[in-house]
C-alpha atoms as a printed R data frame, in Angstrom:
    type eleno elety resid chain resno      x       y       z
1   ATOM     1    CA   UNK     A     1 62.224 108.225  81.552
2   ATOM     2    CA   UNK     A     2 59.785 106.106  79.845
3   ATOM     3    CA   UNK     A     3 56.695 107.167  79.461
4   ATOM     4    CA   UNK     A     4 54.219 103.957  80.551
5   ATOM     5    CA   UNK     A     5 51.511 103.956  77.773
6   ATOM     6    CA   UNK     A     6 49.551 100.620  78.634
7   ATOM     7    CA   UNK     A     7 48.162  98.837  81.887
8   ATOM     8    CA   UNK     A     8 50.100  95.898  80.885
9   ATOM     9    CA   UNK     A     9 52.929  97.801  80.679
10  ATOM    10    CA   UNK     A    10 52.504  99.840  84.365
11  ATOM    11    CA   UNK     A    11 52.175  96.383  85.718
12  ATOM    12    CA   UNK     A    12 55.104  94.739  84.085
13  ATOM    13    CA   UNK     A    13 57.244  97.365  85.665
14  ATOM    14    CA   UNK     A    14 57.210  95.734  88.745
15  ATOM    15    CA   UNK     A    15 57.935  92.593  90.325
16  ATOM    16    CA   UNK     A    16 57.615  90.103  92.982
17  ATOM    17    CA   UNK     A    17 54.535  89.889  95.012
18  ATOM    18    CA   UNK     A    18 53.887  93.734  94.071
19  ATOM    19    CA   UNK     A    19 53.068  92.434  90.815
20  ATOM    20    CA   UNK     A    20 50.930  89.653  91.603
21  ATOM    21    CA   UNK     A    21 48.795  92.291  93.609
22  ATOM    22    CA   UNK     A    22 48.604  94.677  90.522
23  ATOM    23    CA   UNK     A    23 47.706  91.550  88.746
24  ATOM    24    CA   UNK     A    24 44.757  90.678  90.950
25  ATOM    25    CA   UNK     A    25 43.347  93.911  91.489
26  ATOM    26    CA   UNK     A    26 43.546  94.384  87.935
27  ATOM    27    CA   UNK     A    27 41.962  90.848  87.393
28  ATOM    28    CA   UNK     A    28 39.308  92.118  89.720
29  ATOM    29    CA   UNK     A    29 38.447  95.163  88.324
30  ATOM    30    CA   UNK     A    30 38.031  93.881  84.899
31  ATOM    31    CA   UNK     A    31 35.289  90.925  86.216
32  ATOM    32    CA   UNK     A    32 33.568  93.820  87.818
33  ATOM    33    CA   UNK     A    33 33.078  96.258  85.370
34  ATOM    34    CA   UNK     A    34 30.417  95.811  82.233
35  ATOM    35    CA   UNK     A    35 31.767  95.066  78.509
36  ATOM    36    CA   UNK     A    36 32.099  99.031  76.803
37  ATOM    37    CA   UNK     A    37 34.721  99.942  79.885
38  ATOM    38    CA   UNK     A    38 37.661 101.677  78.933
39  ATOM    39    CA   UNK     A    39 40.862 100.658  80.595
40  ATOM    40    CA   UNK     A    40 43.736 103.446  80.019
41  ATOM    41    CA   UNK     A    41 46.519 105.094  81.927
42  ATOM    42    CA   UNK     A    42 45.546 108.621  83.607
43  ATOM    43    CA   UNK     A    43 47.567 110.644  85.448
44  ATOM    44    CA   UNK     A    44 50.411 107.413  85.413
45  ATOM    45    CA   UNK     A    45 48.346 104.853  86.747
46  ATOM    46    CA   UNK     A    46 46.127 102.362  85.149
47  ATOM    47    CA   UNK     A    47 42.038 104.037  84.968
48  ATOM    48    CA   UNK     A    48 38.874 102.532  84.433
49  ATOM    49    CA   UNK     A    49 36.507 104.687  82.253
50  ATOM    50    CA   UNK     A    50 32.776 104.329  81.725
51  ATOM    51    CA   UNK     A    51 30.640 107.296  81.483
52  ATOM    52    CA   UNK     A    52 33.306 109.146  83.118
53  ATOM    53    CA   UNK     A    53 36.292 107.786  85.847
54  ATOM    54    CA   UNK     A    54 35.328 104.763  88.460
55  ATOM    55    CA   UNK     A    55 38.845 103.822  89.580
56  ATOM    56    CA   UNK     A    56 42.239 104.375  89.623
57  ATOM    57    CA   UNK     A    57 44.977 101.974  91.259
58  ATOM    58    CA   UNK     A    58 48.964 102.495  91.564
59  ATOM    59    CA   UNK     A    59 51.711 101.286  93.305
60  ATOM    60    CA   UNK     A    60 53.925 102.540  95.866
61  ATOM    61    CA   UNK     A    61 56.502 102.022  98.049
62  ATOM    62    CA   UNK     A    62 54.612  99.909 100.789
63  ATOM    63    CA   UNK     A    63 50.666  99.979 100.009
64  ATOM    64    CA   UNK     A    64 48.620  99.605  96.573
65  ATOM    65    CA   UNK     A    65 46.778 102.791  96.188
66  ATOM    66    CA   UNK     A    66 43.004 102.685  95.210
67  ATOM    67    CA   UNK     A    67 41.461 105.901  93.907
68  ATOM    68    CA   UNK     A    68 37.328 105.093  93.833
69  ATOM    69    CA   UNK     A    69 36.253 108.833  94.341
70  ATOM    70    CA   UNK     A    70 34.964 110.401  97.235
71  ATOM    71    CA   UNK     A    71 32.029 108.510  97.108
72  ATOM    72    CA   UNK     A    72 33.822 105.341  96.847
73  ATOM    73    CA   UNK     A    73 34.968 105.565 100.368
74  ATOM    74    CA   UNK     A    74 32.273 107.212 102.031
75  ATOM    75    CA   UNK     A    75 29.981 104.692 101.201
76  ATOM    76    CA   UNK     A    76 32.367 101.868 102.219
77  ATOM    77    CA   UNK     A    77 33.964 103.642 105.348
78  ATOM    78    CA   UNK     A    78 33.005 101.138 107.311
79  ATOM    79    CA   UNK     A    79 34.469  98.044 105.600
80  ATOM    80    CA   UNK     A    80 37.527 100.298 105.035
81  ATOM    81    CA   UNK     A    81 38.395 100.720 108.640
82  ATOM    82    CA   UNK     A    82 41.365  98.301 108.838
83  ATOM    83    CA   UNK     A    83 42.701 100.278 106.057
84  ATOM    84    CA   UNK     A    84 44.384 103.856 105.570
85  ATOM    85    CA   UNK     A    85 42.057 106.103 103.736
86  ATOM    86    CA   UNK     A    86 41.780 109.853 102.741
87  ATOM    87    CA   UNK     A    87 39.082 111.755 100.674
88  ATOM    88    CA   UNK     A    88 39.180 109.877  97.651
89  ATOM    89    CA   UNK     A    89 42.100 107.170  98.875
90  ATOM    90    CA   UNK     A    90 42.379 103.804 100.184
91  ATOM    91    CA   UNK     A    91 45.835 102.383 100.865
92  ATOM    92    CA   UNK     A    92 46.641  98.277 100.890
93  ATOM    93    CA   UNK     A    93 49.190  97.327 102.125
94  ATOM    94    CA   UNK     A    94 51.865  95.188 100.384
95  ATOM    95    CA   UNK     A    95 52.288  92.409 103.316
96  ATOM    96    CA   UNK     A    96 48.780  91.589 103.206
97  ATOM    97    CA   UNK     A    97 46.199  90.238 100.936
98  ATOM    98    CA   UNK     A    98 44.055  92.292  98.819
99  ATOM    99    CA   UNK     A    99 40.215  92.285 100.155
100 ATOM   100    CA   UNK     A   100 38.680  91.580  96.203
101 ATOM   101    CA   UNK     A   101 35.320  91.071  97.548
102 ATOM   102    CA   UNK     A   102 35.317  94.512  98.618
103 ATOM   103    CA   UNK     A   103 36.786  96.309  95.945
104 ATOM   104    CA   UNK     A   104 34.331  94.320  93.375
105 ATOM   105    CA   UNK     A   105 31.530  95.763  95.884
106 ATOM   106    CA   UNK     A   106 33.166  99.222  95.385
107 ATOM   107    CA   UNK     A   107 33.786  99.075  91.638
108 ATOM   108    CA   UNK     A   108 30.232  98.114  91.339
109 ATOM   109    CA   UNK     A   109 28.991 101.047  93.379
110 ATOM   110    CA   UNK     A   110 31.239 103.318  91.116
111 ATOM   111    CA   UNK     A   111 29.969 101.773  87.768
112 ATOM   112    CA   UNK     A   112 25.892 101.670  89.606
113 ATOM   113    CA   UNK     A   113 27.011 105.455  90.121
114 ATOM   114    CA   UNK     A   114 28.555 106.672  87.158
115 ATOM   115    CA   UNK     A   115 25.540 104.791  84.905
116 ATOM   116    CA   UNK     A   116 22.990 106.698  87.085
117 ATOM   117    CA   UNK     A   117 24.114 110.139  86.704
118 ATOM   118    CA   UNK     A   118 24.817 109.299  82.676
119 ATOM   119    CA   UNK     A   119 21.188 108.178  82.975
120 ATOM   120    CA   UNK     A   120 20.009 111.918  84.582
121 ATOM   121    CA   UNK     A   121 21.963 113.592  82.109
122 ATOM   122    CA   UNK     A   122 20.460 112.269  79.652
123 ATOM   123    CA   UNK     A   123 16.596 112.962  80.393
124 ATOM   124    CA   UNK     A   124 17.903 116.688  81.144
């Protein structure tokens, strides 16, 4: 088995209207996230890094998987209730659209997150 090195190359292993979600969220992420963001694959699915993880996404079978952290969902719980979610997990579904004004509210909240405890670090 391959090993998947590149976002571009996680997403082009799919097809059909899987893809086009991959594309979006993808698409979505980027817009949301400041210039100095690394985009990587982690753990087999394509990672956003700045001043540690914000998000993780990944495909399966019949829902897009999107890993924001704990804090992620907690704060959002409410906007996620139409939604599967777990701990650190929110699941969308393939047969619907993606909701990108409220994962580029997340992915803000991650990066306004991340930035913040970089910022206490660094006056420790």
């Amino acid at each position: 088995m391959k090993t998947i090195a590149t976002v571009d190359e996680y997403i082009s292993s799919f097809s059909g209207e899987t893809k086009n979600l991959l594309i979006q969220l993808r698409e979505t992420i980027l817009a949301s996230v400041p210039e100095g963001t690394e985009e990587k694959i982690s753990y087999g699915m394509p990672a956003y890094k700045l001043k540690g993880m914000l998000v993780y996404f990944a495909s399966w079978k019949n829902h897009i998987g999107f890993y924001p952290s704990t804090s992620g969902i907690e704060f959002f719980k409410n906007e996620l209730a139409d939604y599967s979610i777990s701990k650190g997990t929110v699941q969308f579904p393939i047969d619907k659209p993606l909701p990108l004004e409220l994962i580029t509210k997340i992915v803000r909240f991650r990066v306004n997150e991340n930035l913040k405890k970089a910022e206490l670090k660094k006056k420790k």
